[in-house]
C-alpha positions, -999 to 999 in steps of 0.1 A, spaced: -562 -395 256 -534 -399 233 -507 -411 259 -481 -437 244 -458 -440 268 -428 -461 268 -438 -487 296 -407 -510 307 -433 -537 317 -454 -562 294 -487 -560 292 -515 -590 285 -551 -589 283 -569 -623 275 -607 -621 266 -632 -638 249 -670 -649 246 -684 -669 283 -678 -706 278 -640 -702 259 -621 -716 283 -605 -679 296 -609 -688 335 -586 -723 328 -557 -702 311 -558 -672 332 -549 -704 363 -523 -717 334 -508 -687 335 -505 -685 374 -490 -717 374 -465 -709 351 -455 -675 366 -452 -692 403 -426 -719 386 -409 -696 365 -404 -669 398 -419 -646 375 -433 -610 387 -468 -608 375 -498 -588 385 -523 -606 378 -560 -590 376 -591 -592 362 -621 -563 350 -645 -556 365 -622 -553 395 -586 -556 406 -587 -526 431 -604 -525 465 -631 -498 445 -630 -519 415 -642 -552 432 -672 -532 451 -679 -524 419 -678 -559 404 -701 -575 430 -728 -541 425 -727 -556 388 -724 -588 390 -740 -601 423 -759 -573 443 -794 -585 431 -814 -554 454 -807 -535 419 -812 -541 381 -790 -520 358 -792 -510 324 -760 -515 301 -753 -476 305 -751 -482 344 -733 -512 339 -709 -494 314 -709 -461 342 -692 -488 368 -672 -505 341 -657 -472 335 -652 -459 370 -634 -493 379 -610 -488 347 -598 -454 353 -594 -463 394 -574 -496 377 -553 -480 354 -542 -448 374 -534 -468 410 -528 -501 399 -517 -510 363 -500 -480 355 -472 -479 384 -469 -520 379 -459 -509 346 -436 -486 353 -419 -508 374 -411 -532 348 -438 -558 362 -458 -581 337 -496 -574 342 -519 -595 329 -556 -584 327 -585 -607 327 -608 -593 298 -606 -554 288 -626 -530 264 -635 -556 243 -656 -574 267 -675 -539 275 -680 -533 235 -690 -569 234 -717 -573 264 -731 -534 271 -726 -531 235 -735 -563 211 -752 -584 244 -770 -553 263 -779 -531 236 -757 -492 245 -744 -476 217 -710 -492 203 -702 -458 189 -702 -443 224 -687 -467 241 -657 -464 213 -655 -431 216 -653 -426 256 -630 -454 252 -610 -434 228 -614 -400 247 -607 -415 281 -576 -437 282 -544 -441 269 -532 -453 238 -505 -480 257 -538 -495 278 -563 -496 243 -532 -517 222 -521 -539 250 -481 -555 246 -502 -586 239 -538 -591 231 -555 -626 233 -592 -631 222 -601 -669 228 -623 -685 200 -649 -712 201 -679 -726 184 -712 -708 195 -728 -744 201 -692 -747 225 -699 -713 246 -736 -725 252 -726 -759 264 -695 -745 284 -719 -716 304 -748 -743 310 -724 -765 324 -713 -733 349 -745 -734 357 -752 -764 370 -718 -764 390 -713 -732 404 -743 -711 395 -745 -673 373 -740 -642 383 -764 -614 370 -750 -612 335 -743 -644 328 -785 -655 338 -792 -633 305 -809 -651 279 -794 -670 245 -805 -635 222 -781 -616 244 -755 -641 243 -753 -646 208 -754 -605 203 -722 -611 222 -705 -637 206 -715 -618 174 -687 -586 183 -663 -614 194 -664 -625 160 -661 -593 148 -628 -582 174 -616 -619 161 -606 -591 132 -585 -568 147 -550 -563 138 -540 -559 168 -553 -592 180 -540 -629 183 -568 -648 183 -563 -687 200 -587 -715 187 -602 -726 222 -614 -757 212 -574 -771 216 -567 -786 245 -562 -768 275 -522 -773 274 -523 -761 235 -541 -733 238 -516 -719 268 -485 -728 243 -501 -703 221 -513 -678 247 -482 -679 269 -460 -653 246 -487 -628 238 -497 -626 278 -459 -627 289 -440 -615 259 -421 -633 228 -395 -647 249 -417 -671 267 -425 -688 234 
């Protein structure tokens, strides 16, 4: 879907690998917006919608039912179109900020690299499916750590606040992951942040890619 619009808002989308600090900028970034009196939607995928979070807990928590990465990818999908069409879209045209937690990447990176689906496919729904203003986001952030960082970060998760489905998966899967972070770490239309700053340096650098140059 070849749809470019003109959008008067800003649009941010942070990713990256589990354990790269996203969570603690995405609350960075709230703070900020409440203190500035800045008009933000936030949300995050899977969810964002009152569909899109039934979805989110069917992948992530509902443990009655195992998926495959297609399935996973079929609710991914479904929760993206229902986001884009009743929530991101008229936020956008209303001059609103939106900042997304994680994207397509995070798809190509867990059903892809992590879970095995074709990367092709997934690219090409991608391509076939949305438009062009919601595949080059405004602003594009992809955090980046140390593989021996993400490991320690997510076993510390674990012992705190426990795993959902995806993140229970083994070390192979994980590093398949982190593997096509590496590889989005590439893109053009990417600014990729060194999460092994400080929490307060890594938001200096992330602050004008999720809310636009004039918040450097």
């Amino acid at each position: 879907m070849n749809t470019f619009e003109t959008l008067p808002g800003w649009f941010g989308v942070i990713d990256g690998p589990d354990g790269s600090g996203k969570t603690t900028q995405i609350n960075m970034a709230k703070e900020y917006a409440e203190r500035e009196n800045l008009d933000v939607l936030f949300t995050r995928e899977p969810g964002g919608t009152e569909l899109g979070e039934k979805l989110r807990n069917i992948m992530l928590h509902d443990r009655d039912h195992e998926l495959s990465p297609e399935v996973e990818f079929g609710l991914l999908f479904t929760g993206r179109l229902d986001a884009i069409n009743t929530l991101l879209l008229p936020a956008l045209k209303a001059g609103k900020n939106v900042i997304v937690d994680r994207g397509p990447k995070s798809t190509d990176a867990y059903q892809g690299g992590g879970g095995g689906m074709s990367r092709a496919l997934i690219q090409n729904i991608h391509n076939l499916a949305f438009p062009d203003w919601y595949k080059e986001p405004n602003g594009s952030v992809v955090l980046s750590v140390s593989r021996e960082t993400s490991r320690q970060r997510l076993m510390a998760r674990s012992a705190f606040t426990g795993l959902d489905k995806i993140e229970e998966k083994d070390l192979a899967f994980f590093d398949r992951v982190y593997d096509v972070y590496k590889e989005h770490e590439q893109s053009p239309h990417v600014t990729v942040v060194d999460g092994e700053q400080s929490p307060e340096e890594v938001f200096k650098q992330v602050r004008p890619v999720l809310f636009g140059p004039e918040h450097a």
